[in-house]
N, C-alpha and C positions, 0 to 999 in steps of 0.2 A: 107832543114829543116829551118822551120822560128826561127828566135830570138824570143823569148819573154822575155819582161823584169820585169814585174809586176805578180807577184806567185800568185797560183788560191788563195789560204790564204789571201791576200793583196786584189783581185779583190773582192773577199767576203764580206772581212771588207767592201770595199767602196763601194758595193752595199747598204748591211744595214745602213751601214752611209747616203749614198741618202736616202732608203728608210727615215728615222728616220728625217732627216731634213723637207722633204717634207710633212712627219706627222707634224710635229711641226710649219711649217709654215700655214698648211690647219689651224690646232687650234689656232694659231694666227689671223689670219685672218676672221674665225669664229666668235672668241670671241669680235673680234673688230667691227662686225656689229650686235652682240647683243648688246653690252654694251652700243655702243654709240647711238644707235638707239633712236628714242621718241617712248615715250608711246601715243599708241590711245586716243583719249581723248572716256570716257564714257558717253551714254545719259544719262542724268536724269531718265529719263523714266524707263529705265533697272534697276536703282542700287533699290530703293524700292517702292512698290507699295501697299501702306497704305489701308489695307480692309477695309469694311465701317463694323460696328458693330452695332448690335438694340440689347439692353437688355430689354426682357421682364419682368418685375418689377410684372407682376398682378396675377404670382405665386406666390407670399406670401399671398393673399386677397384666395386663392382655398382649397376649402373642405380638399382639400388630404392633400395639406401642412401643415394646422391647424391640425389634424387628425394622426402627426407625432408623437411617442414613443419616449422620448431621452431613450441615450443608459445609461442602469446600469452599475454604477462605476465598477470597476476589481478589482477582489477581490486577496487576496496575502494568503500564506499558509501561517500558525505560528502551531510547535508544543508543544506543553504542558504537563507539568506534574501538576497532581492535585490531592487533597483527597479526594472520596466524602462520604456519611454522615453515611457508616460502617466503616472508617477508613482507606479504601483502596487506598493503589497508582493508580492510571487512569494515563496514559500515550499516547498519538496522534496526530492527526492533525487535524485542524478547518481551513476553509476559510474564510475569513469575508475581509471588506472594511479596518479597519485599525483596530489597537491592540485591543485599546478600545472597540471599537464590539466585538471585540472576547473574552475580557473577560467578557463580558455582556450576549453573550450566553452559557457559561461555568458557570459562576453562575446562569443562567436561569436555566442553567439542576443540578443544586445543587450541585454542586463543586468547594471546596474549592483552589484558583491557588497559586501553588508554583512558579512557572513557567513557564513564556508564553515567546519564541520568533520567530523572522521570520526565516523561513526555507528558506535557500540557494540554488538559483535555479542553476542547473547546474550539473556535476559531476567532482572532479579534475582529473580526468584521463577521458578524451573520448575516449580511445580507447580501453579501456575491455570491454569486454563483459556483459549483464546486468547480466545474472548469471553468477556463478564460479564454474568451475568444480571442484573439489576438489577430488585429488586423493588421493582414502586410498590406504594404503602398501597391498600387498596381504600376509595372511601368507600362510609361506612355512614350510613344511616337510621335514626333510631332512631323506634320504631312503638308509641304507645302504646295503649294498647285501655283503653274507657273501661266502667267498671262501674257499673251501679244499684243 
């Protein structure tokens, strides 16, 4: 029977210890021929290549371009309370370009403004639903059964 003097536990450790240093020298070794490496030099040519541009200018002199609608201002909701001329409260909503307009056509249609302002776009809760269910109670009966 042979002697042995170094226990399979011991021969282990120092295999993984080879492994691991060998590791550690490859990434040495690695790192030190990126790092210290040069950079390629870049052509000119490759980094940017400037397109040549023609604007044609003699769209603005053409039928179609003169021929053009601008776009009508956006108009903003305001609700209102008003009287109009049997003494009634009128209560809604008007759109118009700005306040002012709006109560220029609220007096066109003969009503007197209590109050006009801008309606809040939005809801502070987005996540209900746009109607609400609304539960009523149900009524109940109470049913008693008589024993002998």
């Amino acid at each position: 029977m042979a002697v042995v003097f170094i226990s399979p536990k011991q021969r282990q450790k120092m295999f993984f210890i080879g492994i691991t240093v060998m590791f550690l020298l490859f990434l040495f070794v690695m790192s030190l021929g990126v790092f210290l490496s040069k950079p390629k030099e870049v052509l000119p040519v490759l980094v940017f290549n400037k397109p040549k541009v023609n604007i044609d200018m003699s769209i603005f002199d053409s039928s179609q371009f003169k021929n053009l609608q601008p776009f009508a201002q956006m108009q903003t909701q305001y609700s209102y309370t008003a009287v109009d001329k049997d003494k009634k409260t009128a209560t809604g909503f008007i759109s118009a370009v700005s306040i002012d307009q709006a109560r220029t056509i609220l007096q066109g249609m003969g009503l007197t403004i209590s109050e006009i302002k801008e309606v809040e776009i939005g809801r502070n809760n987005p996540f209900i639903p746009y109607y609400q269910l609304v539960a009523t109670p149900v009524a109940r009966t109470k049913t008693t059964t008589k024993t002998k």
